[in-house]
PLY file of the C-alpha trace (Angstrom):
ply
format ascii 1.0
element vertex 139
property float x
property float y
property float z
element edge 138
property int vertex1
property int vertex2
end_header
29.39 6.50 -29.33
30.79 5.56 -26.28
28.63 5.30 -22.64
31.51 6.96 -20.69
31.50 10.41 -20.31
34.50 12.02 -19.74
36.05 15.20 -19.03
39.91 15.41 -18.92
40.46 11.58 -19.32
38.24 11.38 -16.32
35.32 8.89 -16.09
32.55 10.36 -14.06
30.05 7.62 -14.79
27.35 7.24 -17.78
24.93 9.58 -19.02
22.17 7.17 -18.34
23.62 6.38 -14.89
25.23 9.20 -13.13
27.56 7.90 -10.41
25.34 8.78 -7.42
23.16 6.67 -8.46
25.03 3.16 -9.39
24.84 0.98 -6.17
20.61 2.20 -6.32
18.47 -1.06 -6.26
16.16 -2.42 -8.78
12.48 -1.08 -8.19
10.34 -3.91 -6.56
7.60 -3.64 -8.41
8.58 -4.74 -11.75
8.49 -8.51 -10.36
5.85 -10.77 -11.46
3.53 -13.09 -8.80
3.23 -15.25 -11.86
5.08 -17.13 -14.55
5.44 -14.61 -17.53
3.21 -16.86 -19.91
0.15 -16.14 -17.92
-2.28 -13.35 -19.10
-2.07 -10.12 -17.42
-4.58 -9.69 -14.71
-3.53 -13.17 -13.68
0.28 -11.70 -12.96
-1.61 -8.97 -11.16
-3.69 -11.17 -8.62
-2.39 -9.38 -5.12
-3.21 -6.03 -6.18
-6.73 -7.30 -8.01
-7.61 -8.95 -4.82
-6.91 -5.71 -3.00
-8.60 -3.43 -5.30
-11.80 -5.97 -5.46
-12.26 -6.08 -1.60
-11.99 -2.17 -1.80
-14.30 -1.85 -4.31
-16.87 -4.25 -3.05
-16.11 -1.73 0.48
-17.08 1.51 -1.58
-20.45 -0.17 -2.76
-21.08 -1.29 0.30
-20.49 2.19 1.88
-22.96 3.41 -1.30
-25.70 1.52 -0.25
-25.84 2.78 3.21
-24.04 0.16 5.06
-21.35 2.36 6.06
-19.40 0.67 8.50
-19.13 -2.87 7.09
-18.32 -0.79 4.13
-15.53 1.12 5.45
-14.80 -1.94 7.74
-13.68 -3.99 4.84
-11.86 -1.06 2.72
-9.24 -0.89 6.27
-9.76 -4.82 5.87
-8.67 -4.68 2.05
-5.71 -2.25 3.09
-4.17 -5.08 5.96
-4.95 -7.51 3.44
-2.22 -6.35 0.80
0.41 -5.66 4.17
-0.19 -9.67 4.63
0.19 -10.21 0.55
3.09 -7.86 0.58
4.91 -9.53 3.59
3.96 -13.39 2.98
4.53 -13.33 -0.91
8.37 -13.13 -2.43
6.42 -11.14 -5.81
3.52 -9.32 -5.72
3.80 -7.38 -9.06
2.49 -3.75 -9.08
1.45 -3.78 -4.99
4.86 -3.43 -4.37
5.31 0.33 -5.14
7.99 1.34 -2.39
10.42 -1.65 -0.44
8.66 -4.40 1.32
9.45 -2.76 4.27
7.93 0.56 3.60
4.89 -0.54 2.02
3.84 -3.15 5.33
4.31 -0.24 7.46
1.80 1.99 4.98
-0.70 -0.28 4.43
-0.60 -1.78 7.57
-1.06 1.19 9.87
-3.69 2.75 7.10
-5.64 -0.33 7.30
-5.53 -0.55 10.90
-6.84 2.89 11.47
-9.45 2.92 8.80
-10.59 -0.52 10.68
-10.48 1.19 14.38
-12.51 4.89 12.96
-14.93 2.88 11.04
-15.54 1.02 14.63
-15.56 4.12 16.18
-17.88 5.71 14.18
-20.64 7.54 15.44
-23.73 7.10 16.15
-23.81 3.70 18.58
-20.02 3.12 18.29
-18.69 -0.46 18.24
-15.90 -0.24 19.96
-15.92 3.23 22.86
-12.52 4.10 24.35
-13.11 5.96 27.36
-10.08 8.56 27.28
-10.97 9.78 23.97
-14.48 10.83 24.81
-13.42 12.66 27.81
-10.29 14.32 25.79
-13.47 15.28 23.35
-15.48 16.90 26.20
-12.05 18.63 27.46
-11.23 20.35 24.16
-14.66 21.32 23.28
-15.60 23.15 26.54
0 1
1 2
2 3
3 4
4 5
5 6
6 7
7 8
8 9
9 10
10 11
11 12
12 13
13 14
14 15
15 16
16 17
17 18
18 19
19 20
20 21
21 22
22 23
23 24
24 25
25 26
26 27
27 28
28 29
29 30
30 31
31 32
32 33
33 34
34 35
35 36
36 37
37 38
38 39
39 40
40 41
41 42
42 43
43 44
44 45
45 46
46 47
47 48
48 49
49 50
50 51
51 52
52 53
53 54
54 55
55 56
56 57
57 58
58 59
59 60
60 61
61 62
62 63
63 64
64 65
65 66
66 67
67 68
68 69
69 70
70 71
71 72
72 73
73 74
74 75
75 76
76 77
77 78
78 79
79 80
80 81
81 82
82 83
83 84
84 85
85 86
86 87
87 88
88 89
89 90
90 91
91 92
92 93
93 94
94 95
95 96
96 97
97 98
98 99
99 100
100 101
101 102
102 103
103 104
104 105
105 106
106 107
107 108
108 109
109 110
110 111
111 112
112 113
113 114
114 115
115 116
116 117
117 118
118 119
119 120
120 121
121 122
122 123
123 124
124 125
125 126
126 127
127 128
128 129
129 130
130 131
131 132
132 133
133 134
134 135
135 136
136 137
137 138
């Protein structure tokens, strides 16, 4: 059976790959951030280290240490933007392009980082305009 399809004598492309889609790029993901031979979660490291740093985050935030907790889960988040930016494969943390994924994780991170200083009660870090645009709104 051949892969063309055509209609009239006219090739409009494969039925596998219609012809909007031919010039789309390889998903990043699918890459490995080591050699084939090694064992699975060893292939996996970025997103294992990312998902470890998390976890540890959530336990922390468990036990009552909330904003170290959450502190490190925005801290896990910036972590994979540095993985995703410094490392050429980083196996299933790449789920979008490079690109879109520093930007996500990156500004995610950052925030979760910033709130968690913010937190209430005895903030770490107080930014003046934001506790008088509180006071404004609420009146």
């Amino acid at each position: 059976m051949s892969a063309d399809v055509t209609t009239g004598g006219e090739k409009h492309g494969t039925r596998r790959f219609p012809r909007w889609t031919r010039d789309t790029a390889r998903p990043e993901g699918g890459g490995r951030a080591a050699p084939g031979g090694s064992p699975a979660p060893a292939r996996q490291w970025p997103l294992i280290a990312v998902l470890a740093v998390t976890g540890l985050g959530l336990l922390l935030t468990a036990f009552d240490l909330f904003r170290i907790g959450t502190i490190l889960v925005g801290v896990a988040l910036l972590g994979g933007a540095v993985l995703r930016w410094v490392l050429p494969s980083v196996g299933m943390l790449a789920v979008r392009s490079r690109f879109t994924d520093l930007l996500t994780y990156g500004i995610l991170g950052a925030v979760i980082v910033l709130l968690a200083l913010m937190a209430q009660p005895d903030p770490w870090l107080k930014i003046p305009f934001l506790q008088d645009t509180l006071h404004f709104t609420v009146r």
